[in-house]
C-alpha positions as CSV (number, residue, x, y, z in Angstrom):
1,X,151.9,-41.4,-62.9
2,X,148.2,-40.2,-61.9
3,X,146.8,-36.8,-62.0
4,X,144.2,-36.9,-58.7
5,X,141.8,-34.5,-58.5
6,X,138.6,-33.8,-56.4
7,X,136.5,-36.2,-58.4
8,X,138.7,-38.6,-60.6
9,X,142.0,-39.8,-60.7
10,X,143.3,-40.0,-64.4
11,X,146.4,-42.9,-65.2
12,X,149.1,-40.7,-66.8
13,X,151.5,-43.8,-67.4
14,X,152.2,-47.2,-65.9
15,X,156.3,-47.6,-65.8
16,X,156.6,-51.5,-64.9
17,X,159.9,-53.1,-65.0
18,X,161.5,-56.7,-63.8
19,X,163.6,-55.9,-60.4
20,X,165.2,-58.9,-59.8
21,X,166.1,-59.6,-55.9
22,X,168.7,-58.2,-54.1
23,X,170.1,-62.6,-53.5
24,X,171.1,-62.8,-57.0
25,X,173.5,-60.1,-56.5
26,X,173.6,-56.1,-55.7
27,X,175.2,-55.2,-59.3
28,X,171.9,-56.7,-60.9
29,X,169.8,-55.4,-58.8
30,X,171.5,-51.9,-58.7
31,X,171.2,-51.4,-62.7
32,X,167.4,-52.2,-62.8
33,X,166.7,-49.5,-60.1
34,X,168.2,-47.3,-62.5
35,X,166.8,-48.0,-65.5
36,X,163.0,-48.1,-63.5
37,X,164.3,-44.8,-61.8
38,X,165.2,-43.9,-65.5
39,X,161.7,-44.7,-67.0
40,X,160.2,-42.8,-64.0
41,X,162.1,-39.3,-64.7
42,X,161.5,-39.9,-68.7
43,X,157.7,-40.2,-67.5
44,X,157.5,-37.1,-65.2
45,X,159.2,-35.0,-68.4
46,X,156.9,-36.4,-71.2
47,X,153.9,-36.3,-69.5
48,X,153.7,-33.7,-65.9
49,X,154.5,-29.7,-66.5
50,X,155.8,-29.1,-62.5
51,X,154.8,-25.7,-62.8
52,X,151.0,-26.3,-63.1
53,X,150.1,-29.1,-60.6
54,X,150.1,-27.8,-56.6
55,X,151.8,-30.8,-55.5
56,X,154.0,-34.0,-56.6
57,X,153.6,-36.9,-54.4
58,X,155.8,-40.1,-54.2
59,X,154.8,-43.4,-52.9
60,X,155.8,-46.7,-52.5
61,X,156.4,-49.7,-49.8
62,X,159.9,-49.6,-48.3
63,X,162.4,-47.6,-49.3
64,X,162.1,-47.2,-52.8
65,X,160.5,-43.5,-52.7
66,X,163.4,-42.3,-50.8
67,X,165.9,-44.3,-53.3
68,X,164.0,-42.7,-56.1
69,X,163.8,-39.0,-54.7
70,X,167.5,-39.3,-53.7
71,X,167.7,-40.3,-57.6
72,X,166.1,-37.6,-58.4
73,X,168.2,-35.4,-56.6
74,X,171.3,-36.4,-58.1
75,X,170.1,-36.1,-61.4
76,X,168.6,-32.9,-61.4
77,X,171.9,-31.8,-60.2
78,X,174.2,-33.2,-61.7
79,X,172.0,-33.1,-65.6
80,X,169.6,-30.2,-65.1
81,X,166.1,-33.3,-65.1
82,X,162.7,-31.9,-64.8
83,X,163.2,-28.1,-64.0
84,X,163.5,-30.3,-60.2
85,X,165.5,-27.0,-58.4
86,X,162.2,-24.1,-59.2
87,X,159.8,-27.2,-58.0
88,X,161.4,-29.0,-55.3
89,X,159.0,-28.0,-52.4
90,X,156.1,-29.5,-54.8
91,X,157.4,-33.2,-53.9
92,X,156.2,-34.9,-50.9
93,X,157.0,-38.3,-50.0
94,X,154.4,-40.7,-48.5
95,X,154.5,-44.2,-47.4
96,X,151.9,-46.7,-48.9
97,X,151.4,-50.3,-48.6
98,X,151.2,-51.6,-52.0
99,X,152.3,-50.1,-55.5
100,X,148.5,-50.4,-57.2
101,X,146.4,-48.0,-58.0
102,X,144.2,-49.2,-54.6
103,X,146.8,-47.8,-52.8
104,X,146.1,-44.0,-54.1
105,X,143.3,-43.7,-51.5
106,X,145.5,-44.8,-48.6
107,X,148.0,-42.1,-49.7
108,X,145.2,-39.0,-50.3
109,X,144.4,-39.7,-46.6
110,X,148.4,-39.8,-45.3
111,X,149.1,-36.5,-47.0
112,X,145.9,-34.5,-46.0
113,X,145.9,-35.7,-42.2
114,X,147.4,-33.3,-39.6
């Protein structure tokens, strides 16, 4: 989690976690999205307040963004997460080719470009 502004970007929190592939079976695989997607949602409570920053912006290779704001979704629903239903137009989701922080300027110029 990164707070970007015009001149710095400042590392919130770093949620890491083993995801074991998807050949060693789908039940495996399945419960370590969630506890990642977990972690991530823990992270955005603790340490972003929704209602001050202008926009929230997912990224991440493949389809994991999607996976995670689905996620997100759901739980906001169905527990009441991270005041989600005020701030849902705030979240924008953006494709990137790597996870790393190297990736944050590939990102800045999908989301501002017409």
């Amino acid at each position: 989690l990164c707070y970007i502004r015009n001149n710095t970007t400042l590392i919130k929190n770093k949620v890491q976690r083993n995801i074991p592939k998807k050949r060693s079976g789908t039940q495996y695989y399945d419960k370590a999205m969630t506890s990642f997607f977990d972690a991530c949602i823990q992270s955005i409570q603790t340490f972003i307040d929704l209602d001050k920053i202008k926009v929230f912006i997912i990224a991440s290779p493949g389809f994991t963004k999607e996976n995670f704001y689905k996620y997100l979704c759901e739980q906001a629903t169905s527990k009441g997460v991270v005041n989600f239903n005020q701030n849902r137009t705030k979240f924008v989701i953006v494709g990137a080719s790597n996870a790393y922080k190297q990736a944050l300027n590939e990102v800045c110029l999908l989301y501002t470009s017409p």
